[in-house]
N, C-alpha and C positions, 0 to 999 in steps of 0.2 A: 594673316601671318606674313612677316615679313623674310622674304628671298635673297638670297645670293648666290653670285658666280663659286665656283668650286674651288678659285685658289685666292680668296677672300677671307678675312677671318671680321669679326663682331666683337665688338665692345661687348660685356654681361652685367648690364646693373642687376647688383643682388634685390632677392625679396626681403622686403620689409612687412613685418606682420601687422604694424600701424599704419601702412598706405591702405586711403582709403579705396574700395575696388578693389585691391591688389593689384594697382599699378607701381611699374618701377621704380624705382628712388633714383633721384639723378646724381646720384654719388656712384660712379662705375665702379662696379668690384668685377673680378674675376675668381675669387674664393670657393673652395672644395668645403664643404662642412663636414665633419662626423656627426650625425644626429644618434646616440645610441651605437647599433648594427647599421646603421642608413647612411648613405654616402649622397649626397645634396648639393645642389646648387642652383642659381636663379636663373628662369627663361630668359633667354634675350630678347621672346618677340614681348610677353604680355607679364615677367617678372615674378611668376608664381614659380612655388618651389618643384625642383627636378630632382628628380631619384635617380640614382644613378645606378645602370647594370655593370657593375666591373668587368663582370667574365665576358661582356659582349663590346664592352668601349662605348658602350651608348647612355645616355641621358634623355627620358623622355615627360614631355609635361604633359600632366594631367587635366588640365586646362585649355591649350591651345592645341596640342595634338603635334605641338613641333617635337621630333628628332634631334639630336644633336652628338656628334659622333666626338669622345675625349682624346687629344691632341698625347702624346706619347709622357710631354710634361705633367700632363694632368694626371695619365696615369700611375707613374711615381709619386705624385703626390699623393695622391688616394691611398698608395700602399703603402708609404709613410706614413699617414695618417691610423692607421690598419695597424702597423707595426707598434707604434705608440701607445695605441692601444692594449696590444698585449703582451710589450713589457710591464704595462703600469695592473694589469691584473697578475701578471708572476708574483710584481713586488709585494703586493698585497696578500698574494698567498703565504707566500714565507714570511713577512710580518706576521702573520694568522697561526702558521704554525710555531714560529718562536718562543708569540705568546701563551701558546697552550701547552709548549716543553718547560716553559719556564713554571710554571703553576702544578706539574705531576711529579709527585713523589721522587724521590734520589732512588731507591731500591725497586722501583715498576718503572722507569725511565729505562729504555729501549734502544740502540743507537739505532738509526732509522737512516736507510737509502738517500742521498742526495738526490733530489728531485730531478727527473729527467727534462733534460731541454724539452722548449714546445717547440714543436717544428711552425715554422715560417707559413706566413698567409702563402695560399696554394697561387699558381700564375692565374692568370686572368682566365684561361679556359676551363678549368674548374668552378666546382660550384661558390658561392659563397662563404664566406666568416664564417663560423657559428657564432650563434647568437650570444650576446655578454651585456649586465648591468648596461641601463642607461647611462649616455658620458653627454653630460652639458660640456659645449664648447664657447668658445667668445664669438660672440658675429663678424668679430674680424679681427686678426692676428695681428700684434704691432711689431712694427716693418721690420724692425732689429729682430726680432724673433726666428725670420726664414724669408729665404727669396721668395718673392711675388712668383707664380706660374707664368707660362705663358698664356696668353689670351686659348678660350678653345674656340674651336674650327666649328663654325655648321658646316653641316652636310649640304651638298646643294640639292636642292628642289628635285634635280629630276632624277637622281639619286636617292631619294626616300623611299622607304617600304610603307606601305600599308601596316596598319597594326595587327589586321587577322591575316595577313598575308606572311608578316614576320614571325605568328604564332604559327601558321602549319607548315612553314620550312621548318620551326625548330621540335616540332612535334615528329617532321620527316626524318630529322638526324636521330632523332632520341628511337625512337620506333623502328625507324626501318624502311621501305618502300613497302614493304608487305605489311605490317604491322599497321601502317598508314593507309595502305588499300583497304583494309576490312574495317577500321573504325570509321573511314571513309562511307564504307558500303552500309553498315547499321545503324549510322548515322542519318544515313539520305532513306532507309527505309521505311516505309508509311508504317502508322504505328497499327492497324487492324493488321499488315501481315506480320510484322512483331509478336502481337497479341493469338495470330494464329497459329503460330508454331511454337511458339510456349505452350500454349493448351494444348496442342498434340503430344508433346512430350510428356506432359503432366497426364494424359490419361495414355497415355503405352506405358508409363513404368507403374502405376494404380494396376494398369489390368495382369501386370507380369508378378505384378504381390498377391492380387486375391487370387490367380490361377496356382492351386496348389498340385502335388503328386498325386496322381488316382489311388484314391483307395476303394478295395472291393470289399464287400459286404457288410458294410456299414449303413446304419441305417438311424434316425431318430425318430420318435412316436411321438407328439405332443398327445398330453389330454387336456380336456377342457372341464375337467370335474377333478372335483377331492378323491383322493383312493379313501377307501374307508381303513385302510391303514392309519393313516393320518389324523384320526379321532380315536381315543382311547376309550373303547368300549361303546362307540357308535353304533348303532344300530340304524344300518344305512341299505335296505331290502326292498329295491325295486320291483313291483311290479309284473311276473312272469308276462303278462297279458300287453305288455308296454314294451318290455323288449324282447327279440326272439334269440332264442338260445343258439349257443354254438353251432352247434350240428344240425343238419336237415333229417326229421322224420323221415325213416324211410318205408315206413307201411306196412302195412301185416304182410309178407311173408309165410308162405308153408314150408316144414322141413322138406331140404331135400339128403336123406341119411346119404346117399350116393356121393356129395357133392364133396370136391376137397377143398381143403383150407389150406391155407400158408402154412410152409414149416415152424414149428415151434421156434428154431434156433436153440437150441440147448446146445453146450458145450459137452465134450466128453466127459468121460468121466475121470475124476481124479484119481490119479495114480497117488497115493503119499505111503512110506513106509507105514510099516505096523510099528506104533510106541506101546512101550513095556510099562503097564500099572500095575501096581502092586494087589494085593485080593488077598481078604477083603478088600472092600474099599476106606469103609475104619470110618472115624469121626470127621467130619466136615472142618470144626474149628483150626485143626491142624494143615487145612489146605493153605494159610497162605503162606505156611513157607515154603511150596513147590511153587508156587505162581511166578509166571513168565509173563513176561511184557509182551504187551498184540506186535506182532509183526509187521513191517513196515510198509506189505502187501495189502492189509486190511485198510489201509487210510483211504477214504473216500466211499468206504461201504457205505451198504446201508443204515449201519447201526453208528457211523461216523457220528451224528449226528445228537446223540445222548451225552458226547461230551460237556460236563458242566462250567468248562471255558465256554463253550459256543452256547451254551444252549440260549441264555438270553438274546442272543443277537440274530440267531433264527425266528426263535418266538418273532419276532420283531418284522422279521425278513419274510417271512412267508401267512402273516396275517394272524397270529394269535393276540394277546392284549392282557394285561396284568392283571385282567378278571378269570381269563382262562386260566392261568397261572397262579391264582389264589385259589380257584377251585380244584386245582389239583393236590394242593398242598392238604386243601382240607379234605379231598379224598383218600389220601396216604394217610392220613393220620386215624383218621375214621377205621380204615382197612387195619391197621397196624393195631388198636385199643381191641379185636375180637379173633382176635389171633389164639389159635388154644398155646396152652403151656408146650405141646408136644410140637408147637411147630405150624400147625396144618388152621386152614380154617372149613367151616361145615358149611355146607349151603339151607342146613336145616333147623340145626342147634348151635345158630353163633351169639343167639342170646343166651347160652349158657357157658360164654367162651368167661375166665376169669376176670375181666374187668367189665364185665357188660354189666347191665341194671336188672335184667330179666323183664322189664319192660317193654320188647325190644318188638317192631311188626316187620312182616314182610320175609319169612320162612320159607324156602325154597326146598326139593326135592333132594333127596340123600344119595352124596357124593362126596365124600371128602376128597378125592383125587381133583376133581372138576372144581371143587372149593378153593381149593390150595392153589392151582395151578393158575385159573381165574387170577386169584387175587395177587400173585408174585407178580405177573403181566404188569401191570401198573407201575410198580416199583420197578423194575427192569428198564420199562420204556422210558422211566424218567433219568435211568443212570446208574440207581443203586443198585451196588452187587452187595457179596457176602465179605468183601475185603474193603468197599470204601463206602462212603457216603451217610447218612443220619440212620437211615433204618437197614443200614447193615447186619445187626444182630437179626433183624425179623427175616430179609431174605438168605440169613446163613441158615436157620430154624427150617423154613422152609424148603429149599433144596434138601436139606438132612430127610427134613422129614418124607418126602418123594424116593430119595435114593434106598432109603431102608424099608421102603415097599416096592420096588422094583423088581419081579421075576427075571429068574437066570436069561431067560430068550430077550427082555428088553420088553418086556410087558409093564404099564405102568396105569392100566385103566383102571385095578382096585374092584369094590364092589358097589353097587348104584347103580342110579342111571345109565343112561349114554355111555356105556364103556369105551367104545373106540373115541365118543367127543374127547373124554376125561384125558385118553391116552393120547391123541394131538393135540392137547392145550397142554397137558405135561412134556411133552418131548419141544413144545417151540419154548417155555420157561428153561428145562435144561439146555439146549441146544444157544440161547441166549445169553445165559449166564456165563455159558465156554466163550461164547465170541466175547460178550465184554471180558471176562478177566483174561482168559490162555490160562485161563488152569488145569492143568496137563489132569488134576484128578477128575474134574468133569468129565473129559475127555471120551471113557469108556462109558461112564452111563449113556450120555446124551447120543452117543452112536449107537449103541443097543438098543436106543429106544428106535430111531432112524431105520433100524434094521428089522424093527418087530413091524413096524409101517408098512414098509417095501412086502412083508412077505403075508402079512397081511391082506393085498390087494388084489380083487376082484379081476377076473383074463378078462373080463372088460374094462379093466381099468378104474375102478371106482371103489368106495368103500361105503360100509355101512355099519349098524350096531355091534356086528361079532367080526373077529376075522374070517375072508372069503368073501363076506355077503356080497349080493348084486349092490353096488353102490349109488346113494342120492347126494345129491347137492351139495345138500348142509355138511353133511359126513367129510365128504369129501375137499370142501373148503378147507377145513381145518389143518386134514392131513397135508395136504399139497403145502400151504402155509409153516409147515412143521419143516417139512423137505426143503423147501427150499431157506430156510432158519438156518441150517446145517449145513447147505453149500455157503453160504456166507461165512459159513464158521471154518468152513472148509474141513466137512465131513463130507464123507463119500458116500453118495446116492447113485443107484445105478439107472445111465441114460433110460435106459426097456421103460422103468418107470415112469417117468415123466413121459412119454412117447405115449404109454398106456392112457395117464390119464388126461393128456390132450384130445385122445378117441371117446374117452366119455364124455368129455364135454362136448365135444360135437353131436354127440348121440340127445344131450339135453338139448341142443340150442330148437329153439322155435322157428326160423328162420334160417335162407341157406349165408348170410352172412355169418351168422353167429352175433346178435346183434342182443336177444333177450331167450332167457334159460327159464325152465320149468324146475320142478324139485325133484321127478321124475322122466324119464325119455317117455313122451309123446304129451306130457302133459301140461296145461296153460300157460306161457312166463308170466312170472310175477316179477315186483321189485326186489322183495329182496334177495331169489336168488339169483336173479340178473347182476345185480352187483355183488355177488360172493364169484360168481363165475368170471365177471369180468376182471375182479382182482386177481383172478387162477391167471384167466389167459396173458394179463400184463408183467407177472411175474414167469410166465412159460414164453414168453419173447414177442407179443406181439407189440410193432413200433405201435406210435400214438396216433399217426395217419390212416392205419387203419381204419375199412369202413363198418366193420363190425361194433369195434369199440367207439366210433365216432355214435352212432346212431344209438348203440346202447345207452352211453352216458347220456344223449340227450332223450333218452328214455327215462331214464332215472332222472335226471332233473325238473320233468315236465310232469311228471304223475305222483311223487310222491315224497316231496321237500321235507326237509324236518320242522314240526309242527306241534305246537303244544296238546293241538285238540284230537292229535291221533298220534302217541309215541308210539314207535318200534325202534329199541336200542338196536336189536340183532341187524337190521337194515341199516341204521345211521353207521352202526360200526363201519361196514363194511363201503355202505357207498362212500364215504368221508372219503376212506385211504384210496378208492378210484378215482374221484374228483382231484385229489393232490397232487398224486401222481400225472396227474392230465395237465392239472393247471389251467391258466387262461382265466377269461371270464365267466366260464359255466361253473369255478373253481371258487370265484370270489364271493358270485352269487349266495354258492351255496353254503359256504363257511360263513357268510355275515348269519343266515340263518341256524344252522349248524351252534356256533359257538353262543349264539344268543339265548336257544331255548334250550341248552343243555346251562347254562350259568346261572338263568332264574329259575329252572326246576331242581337244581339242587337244595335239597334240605336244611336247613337253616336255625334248628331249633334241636334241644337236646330232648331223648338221647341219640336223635337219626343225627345229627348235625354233619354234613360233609357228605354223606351219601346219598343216592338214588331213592326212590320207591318204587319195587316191580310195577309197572307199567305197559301195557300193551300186549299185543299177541304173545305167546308162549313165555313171557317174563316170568311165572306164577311156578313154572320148575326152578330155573335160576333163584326166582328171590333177590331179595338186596344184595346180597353179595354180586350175586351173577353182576343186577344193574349196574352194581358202581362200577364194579372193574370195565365193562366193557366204556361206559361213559367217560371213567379215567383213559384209557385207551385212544378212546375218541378226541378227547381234547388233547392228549399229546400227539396227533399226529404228524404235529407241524413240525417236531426234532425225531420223533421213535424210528418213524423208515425213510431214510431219503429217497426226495421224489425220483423216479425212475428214468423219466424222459428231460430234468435239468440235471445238467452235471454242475448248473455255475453255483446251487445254493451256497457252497462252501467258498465262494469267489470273494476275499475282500474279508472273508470271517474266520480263516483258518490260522492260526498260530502255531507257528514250528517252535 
């Protein structure tokens, strides 16, 4: 490249794009070109074309790397050149627009703003033009057109900037000293400590997202098997011998009568005024127009659960199946076709009820109190009263027919068998029927009956065939069962009672936990009055932690499952609603079995179709009747009593 002194100026032969090389033309030009937005002109060392920075006064080639600093005339030129420029784009505009007023309609024709001046190319220390259409020029102006510039000035040699050295002064002004120190600093950075401090940052704000707020008492379960929920009608029954059951055997055990037990918890007693019934109590049919709506105290009872909004989604929720559900349908209806005219059903003559065949097997021991009562249980537990549901007419018959054999004291045993049985299946059907409807006329029977109970009872606390007697087991399940039907219903039972027969059960238990019960004090436990006692004690307030009730249930689960090749209804009954109320897996177990051999041993052929066959120990009193109701019984227990120790069944299923 070629040098000079500082108060020197250089001849500029323009570039020619036909020299070959891109050497000079030896015709000196001194010429500013407009290329477009580009302001141009030729190297003086090597003739290639120079871009010119306006805002800076400089010229530099791209080729030789010479400098060239624009002389004050060249300046003006440039911006002549600039200005030229755009007046000749205004003109064009307003040409543009004329033509497009001249072509719109006389009546949408607008009178429209005169165009505002454009303001003037900015001074040199501003940025550039904006950008505008490419403008071809002539390579060289004829001389009449405008004075020649004057020649431009090189810079001299020792005078020149560096080209990165001229980028980070003009990075220094734009930036800052500071703005320049840290692009500076991250710039010269090795790029592993770059790389290291982006990934620290990237796992501090990771670790500040998954650390969430503590929460207490949450917990997830995973399983690793199907619940047998999840097959419809599965028959999914492991093995006792493969897995071990909930609770630890706790071993034979001798009584010790001495020893005490936890308090029941029973609440006091209800205080509620006396309501005023009319007396007689008159025809039944005429109750629903006193019927009151359940109060808003009762949501969440036990009997919550027979709602026929809910009940599907219980079935569902706590392990029944559309098979259990079908056979209850055909046990209702079974029970319902041997109904006498009067009302009642027989446990002995229900094949001479008017629609039976007289063909009829499976006769049971003479009670129509015990009949009747039996068989209303079913219907009840499913939902139907005497005011709503499909066999409404049968349990309005039915209660009729109990209330108009009722003794003035609340006696409802009748004549037969088992009196006092007959008289606590009769008082838990009335005492049921008041909780589902609040029908103010139930009201006084099913408390008289409640009160014939109470005064009935044994100073030791128990009941048996007559009023007073020393009380057993069986007797006594029923009644407690009856009583506590009534606090739900929110009849008043006095505390002394239940207190009473928490002492007899102690007197049965075999063991100083109270873990398995005889039928008599001192005598063997068996299964199934171990699980009639254990339903007393869960309902007289024992929690589910309990070690009594722990070792019981797993007594009952381990010795004597429901089994085709040995039925005992009056056992499944009872252990069924223990197991429920417990829940867990001792619960699952046993309802896979449970629901399975009660749904194939239903009858299937007319004229039994839909009911039981007495079957097993003491069945042969009961009869068919006795079987079905309690089987029917059995298979609704998954909506008839909510389980005691979950309050969440209704969680997610309850409808306001």
């Amino acid at each position: 490249m070629a040098t000079a002194d500082h108060d020197s100026s250089l001849d500029i032969t323009p570039y020619r794009a036909g020299s070959p090389g891109g050497s000079p033309s030896s015709s000196a030009s001194q010429e500013i070109r407009l290329d477009g937005d580009v302001l141009a002109c030729a190297c003086p060392d090597c003739g290639a074309p120079m871009s010119i920075r306006l805002w800076l006064m400089v010229a530099d080639c791209w080729r030789c790397g010479a400098s060239i600093e624009l002389t004050e005339e060249q300046e003006k030129e440039a911006l002549r050149l600039l200005r030229e420029q755009e007046e000749e784009r205004q003109s064009a505009a307003s040409q543009t627009q004329k033509a497009v007023a001249a072509i719109e309609p006389t009546m949408l024709r607008k009178p429209k703003p005169p165009p505002a001046p454009r303001t003037p190319p900015l001074p040199p220390q501003t940025n550039a033009p904006r950008v505008a259409p490419r403008k071809s020029l002539p390579a060289t102006a004829p001389p009449a057109a405008r004075q020649q510039p004057p020649p431009l000035r090189r810079r001299p040699a020792a005078t020149r900037l560096h080209p990165h050295l001229r980028a980070r002064l003009k990075a220094a002004h734009e930036k800052g000293l500071w703005g320049l120190f840290f692009s500076e600093l991250l710039r010269n950075l090795p790029a592993w400590l770059v790389s290291l401090v982006f990934h620290l940052v990237v796992i501090l704000l990771l670790g500040l997202w998954m650390i969430g707020p503590e929460e207490e008492d949450l917990s997830i379960t995973l399983a690793t098997r199907i619940s047998d929920r999840d097959i419809e009608g599965g028959i999914i029954v492991p093995d006792p011998e493969e897995e071990a059951f909930e609770f630890e055997d706790p071993g034979e055990l001798k009584l010790l009568v001495s020893a005490a037990l936890p308090s029941t918890g029973i609440s006091p007693e209800l205080e509620t005024p006396a309501l005023h019934v009319p007396d007689p109590i008159g025809e039944l049919p005429q109750l629903s127009q006193l019927a009151t709506a359940l109060p808003s105290s009762a949501t969440g009872t036990m009997f919550s659960g027979r709602d026929p909004a809910l009940r599907s989604q219980i079935v569902e929720k706590e392990g029944g199946t559309s098979y259990t559900e079908a056979a209850v349908a055909g046990g209702l209806k079974w029970l319902a076709r041997y109904q006498n005219n009067d009302g009642s059903w027989s446990l002995d003559t229900f094949h001479l009820a008017p629609r039976a065949t007289g063909k009829e097997s499976g006769q049971g021991g003479h009670s129509d109190t015990a009949g009747t009562a039996l068989a209303l249980l079913p219907f009840l537990g499913a939902g139907e009263t005497h005011e709503h549901g499909e066999y409404s007419e049968v349990v309005l018959k039915g209660l009729q027919w109990l209330i108009d054999r009722q003794e003035p004291d609340g006696d409802l045993s009748g004549d037969g068998i088992g009196r006092m049985y007959a008289h606590g299946q009769a008082a838990i059907a009335l005492c049921e029927a008041y909780a589902l409807s609040r029908d103010q006329r139930l009201h006084e029977p099913a408390q008289r009956s409640l009160d014939y109970i109470v005064k009935a009872q044994h100073p030791a606390g128990g009941w048996r065939y007559e009023p007073g007697m020393a009380g057993d087991m069986s007797v006594v399940g029923w009644q407690l069962m009856a009583l506590r039907s009534g606090t739900m219903a929110y009849l008043i039972v006095p505390r002394k009672t239940f207190e009473a027969a928490d002492r007899f059960l102690d007197s049965v238990a075999a063991d100083r936990r109270g873990s398995r019960y005889g039928y008599l004090p001192g005598q063997t436990p068996t299964p199934r009055m171990t699980a009639e006692a254990l339903l007393c004690r869960q309902y007289l307030g024992w929690p589910r932690d309990h070690l009594g009730l722990q070792a019981g249930v797993n007594f009952l689960a381990d010795r004597s499952p429901p089994s085709q090749a040995k039925a005992d209804m009056y056992y499944w009954y009872y252990a069924t609603q223990v197991m429920h109320h417990l829940g867990g897996s001792t619960w699952q177990r046993w309802n896979q079995r449970m629901r399975t051999v009660l749904v194939d041993s239903q009858e299937t052929k007319e004229p039994h179709a839909g009911s039981w066959a007495p079957r097993g120990e003491f069945s042969q009193e009961g009869g068919r009747i006795y079987m079905t109701a309690l089987a029917l019984c059995t298979l609704e227990v998954y909506y008839r009593h909510l389980p005691l120790y979950r309050e969440d069944v209704l969680q997610g299923i309850w409808q306001e």
